[in-house]
Backbone as CSV, one residue per row, in Angstrom:
resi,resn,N_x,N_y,N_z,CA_x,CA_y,CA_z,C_x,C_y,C_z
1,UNK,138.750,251.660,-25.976,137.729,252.332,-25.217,137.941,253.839,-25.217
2,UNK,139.503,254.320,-24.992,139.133,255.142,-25.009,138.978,256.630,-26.630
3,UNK,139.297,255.975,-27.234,138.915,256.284,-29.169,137.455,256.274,-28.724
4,UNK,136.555,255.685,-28.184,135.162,255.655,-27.999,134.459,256.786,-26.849
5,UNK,135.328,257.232,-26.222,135.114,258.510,-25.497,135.452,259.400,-25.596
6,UNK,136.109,259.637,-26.775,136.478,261.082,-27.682,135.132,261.595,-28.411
7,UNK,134.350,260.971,-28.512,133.145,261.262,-29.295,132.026,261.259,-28.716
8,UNK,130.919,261.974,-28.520,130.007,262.435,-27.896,128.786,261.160,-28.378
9,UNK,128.557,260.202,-27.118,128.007,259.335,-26.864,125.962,259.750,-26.961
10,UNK,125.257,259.063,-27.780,124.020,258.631,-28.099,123.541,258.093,-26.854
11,UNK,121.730,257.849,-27.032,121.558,257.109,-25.894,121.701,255.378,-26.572
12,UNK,121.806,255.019,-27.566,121.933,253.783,-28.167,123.983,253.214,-27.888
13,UNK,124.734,254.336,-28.207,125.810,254.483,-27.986,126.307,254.155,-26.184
14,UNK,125.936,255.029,-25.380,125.880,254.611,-23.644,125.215,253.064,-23.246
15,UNK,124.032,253.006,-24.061,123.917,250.981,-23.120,125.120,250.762,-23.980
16,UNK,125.548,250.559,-25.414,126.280,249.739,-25.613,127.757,249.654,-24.424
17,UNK,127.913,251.118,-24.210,129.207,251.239,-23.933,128.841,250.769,-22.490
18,UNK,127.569,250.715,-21.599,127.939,250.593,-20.778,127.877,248.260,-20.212
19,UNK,127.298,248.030,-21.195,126.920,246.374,-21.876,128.368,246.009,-21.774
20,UNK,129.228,246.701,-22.564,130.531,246.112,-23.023,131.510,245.884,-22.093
21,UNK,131.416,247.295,-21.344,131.948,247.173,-20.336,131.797,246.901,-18.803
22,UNK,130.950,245.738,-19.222,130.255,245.315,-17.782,130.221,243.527,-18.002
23,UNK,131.446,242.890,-16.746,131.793,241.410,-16.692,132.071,241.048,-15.413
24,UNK,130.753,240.944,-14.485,130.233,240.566,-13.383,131.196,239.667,-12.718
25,UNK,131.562,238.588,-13.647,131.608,237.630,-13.594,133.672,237.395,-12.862
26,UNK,133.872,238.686,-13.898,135.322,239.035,-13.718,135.636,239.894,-12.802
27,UNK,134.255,240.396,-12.026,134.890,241.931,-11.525,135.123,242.808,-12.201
28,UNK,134.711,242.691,-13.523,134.687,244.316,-14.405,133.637,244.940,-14.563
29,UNK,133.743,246.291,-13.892,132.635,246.667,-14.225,133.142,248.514,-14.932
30,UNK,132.023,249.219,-15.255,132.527,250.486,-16.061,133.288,251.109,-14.819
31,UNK,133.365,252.312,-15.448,134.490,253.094,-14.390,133.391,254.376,-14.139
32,UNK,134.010,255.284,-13.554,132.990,256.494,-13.033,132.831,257.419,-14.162
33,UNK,134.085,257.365,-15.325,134.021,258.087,-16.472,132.710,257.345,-17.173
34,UNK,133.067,256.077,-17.188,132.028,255.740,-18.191,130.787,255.716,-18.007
35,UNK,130.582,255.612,-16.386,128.917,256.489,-16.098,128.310,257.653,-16.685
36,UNK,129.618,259.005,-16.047,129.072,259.852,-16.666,128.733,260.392,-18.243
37,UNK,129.901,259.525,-18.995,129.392,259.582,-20.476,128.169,259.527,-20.364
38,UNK,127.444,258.486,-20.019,126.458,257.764,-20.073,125.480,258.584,-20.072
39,UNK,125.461,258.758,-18.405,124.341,259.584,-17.660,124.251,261.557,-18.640
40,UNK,125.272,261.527,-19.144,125.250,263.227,-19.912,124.576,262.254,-21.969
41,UNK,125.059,261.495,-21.681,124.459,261.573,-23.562,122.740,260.950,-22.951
42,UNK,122.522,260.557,-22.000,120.935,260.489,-21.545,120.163,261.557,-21.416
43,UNK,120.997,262.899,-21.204,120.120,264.022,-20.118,120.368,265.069,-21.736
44,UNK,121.539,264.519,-22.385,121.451,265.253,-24.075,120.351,264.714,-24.706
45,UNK,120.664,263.334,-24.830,119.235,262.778,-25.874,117.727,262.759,-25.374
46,UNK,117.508,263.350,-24.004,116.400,263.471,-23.325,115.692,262.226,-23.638
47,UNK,117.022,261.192,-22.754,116.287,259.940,-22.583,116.304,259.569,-21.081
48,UNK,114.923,259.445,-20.450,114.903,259.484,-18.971,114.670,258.058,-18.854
49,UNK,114.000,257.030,-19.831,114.277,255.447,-19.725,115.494,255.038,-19.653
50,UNK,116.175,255.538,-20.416,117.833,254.752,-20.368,118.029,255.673,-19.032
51,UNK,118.379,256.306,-18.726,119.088,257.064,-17.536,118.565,256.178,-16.480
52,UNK,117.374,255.995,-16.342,117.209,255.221,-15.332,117.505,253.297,-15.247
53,UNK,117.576,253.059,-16.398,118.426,251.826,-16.430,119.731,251.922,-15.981
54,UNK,120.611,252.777,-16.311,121.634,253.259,-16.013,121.863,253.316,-14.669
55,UNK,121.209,254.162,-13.822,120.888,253.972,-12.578,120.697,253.059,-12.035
56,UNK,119.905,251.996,-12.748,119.869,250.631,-11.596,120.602,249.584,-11.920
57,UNK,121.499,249.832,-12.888,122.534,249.257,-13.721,123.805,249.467,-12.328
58,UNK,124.037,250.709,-12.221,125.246,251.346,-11.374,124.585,250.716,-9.768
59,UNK,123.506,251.036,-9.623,122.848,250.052,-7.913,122.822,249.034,-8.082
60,UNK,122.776,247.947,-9.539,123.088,246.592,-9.344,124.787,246.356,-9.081
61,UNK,125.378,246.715,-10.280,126.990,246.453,-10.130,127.701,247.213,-9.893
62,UNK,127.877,248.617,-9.132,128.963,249.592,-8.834,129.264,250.079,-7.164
63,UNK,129.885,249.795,-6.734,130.293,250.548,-5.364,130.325,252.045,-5.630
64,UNK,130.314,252.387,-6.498,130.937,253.882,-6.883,129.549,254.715,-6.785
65,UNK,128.059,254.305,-6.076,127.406,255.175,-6.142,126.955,256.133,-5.264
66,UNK,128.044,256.073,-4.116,128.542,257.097,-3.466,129.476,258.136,-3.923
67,UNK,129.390,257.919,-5.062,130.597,258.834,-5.801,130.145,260.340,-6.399
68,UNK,130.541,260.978,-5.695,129.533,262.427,-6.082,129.508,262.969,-7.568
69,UNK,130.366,262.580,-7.833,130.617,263.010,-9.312,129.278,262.477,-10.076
70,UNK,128.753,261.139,-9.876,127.664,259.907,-10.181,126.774,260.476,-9.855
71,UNK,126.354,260.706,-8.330,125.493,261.843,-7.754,125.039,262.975,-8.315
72,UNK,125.854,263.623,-8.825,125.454,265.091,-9.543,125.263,264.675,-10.971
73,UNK,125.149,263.619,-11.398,124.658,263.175,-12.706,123.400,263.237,-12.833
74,UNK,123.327,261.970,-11.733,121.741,261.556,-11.317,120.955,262.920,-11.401
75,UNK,121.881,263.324,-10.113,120.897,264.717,-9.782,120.500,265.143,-11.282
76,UNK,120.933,265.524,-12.359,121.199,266.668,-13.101,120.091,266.091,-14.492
77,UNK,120.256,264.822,-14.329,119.240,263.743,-15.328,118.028,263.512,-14.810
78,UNK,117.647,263.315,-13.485,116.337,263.533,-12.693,116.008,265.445,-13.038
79,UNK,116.485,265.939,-12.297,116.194,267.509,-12.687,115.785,267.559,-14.314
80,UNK,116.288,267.147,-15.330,116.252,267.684,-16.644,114.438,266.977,-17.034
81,UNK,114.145,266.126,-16.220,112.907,265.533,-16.337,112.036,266.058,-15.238
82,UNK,112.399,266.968,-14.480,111.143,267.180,-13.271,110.816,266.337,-12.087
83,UNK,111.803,264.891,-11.860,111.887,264.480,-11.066,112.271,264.575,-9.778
84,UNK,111.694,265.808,-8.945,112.478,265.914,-7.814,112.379,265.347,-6.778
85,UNK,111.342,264.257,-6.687,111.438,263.193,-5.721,112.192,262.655,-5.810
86,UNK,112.613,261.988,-6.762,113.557,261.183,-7.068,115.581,261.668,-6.857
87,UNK,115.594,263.159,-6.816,116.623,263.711,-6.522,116.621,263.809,-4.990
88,UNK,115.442,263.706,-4.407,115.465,264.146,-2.846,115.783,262.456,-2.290
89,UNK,115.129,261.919,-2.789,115.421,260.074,-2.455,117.007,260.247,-2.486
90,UNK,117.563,260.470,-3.586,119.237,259.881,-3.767,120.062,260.666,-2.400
91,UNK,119.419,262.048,-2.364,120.162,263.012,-1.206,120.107,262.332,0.061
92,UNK,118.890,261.564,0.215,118.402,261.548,1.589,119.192,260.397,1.755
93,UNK,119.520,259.324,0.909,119.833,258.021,0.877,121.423,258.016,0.822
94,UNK,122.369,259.142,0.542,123.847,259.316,0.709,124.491,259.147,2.008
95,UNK,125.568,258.498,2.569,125.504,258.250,3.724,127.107,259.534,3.920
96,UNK,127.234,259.903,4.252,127.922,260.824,4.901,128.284,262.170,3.612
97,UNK,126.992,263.306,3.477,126.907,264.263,2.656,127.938,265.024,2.688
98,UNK,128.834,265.187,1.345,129.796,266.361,1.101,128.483,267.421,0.957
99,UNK,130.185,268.708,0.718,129.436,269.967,0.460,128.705,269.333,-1.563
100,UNK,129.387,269.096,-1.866,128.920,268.620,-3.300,127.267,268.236,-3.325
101,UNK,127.288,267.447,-2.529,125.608,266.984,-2.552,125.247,267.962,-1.716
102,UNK,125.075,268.719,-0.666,123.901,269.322,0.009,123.998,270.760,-1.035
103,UNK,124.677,270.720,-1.843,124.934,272.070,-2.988,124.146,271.296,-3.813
104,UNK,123.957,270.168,-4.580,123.522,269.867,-5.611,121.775,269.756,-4.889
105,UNK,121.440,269.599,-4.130,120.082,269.482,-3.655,119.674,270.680,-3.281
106,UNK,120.245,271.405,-2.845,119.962,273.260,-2.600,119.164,273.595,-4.055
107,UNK,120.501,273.515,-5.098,120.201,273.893,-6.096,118.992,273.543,-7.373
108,UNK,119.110,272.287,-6.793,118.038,271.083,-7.559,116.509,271.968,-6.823
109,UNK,116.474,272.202,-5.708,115.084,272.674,-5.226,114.720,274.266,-6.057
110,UNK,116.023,275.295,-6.080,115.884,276.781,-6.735,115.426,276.492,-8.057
111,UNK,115.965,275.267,-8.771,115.821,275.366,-10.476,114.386,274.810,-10.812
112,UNK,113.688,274.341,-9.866,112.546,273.998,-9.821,111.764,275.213,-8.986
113,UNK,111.685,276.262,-9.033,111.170,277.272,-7.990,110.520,276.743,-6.793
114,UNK,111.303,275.875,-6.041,111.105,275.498,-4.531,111.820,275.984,-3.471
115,UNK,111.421,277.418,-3.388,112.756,278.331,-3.242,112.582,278.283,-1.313
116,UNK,111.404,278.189,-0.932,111.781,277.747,0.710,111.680,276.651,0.464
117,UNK,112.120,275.540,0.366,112.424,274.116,0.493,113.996,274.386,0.649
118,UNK,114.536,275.229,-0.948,116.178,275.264,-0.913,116.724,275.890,0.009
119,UNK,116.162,277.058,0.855,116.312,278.027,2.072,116.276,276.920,3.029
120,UNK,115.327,276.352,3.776,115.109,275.513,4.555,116.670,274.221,5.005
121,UNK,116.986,273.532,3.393,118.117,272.856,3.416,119.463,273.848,3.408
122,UNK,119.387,274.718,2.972,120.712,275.800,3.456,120.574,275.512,4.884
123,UNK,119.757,276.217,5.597,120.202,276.296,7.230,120.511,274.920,7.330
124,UNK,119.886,273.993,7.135,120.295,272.206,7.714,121.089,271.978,7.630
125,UNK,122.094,272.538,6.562,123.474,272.690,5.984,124.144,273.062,6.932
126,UNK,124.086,274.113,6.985,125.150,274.989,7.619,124.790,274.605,9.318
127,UNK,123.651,274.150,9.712,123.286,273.235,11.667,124.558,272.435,11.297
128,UNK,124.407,271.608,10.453,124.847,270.380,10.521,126.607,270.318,10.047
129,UNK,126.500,271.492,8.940,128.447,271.269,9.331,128.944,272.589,10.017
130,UNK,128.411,273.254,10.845,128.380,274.157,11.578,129.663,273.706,12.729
């Protein structure tokens, strides 16, 4: 596996890798590395179908999608498509926000010129870990 993550992963390359390494059955499932391979050769090959399989791949079998690292994927693969509902859903739906996510949703609103939306969640930010 890991000879297979030395090399910059396809979107045909990520289902496989993420197929292979997924055995329900055993309790195996990918690891957080092998998401993000995933989720970055999706947002390279500007494939927003697989990314989102991927996504409901990781909400069917992963505990890890509280994992910010996973989070700022999402985020970054929704953003590369214009999806910012879909980035505001994952924010809203995190249950106890690091600085990591209320930074990745700040920013997700500026790169889309939603520049009082991203102002707006700064102050909520800073109320809330104030």
């Amino acid at each position: 596996m890991m000879q297979c993550l030395k090399h910059p992963l396809n979107h045909t390359n990520a289902r496989r890798l993420l197929c292979t390494l997924t055995i329900p059955s055993l309790n195996i499932l990918p690891s957080t590395v092998a998401y993000v391979q995933s989720l970055d050769a999706c947002v390279a090959s500007k494939s927003l179908r697989l990314g989102q399989e991927i996504h409901q791949h990781i909400l069917k079998n992963s505990p890890i999608i509280e994992d910010s690292i996973i989070l700022e994927k999402l985020t970054r693969l929704y953003l590369e498509f214009g999806k910012i509902r879909h980035v505001r859903k994952l924010f809203d739906e995190i249950p106890g926000l690091g600085v990591i996510d209320w930074n990745s949703m700040i920013r997700a609103y500026a790169w889309r010129g939603s520049f009082e939306e991203a102002i707006d969640l700064y102050k909520r930010f800073w109320i809330r870990m104030g």
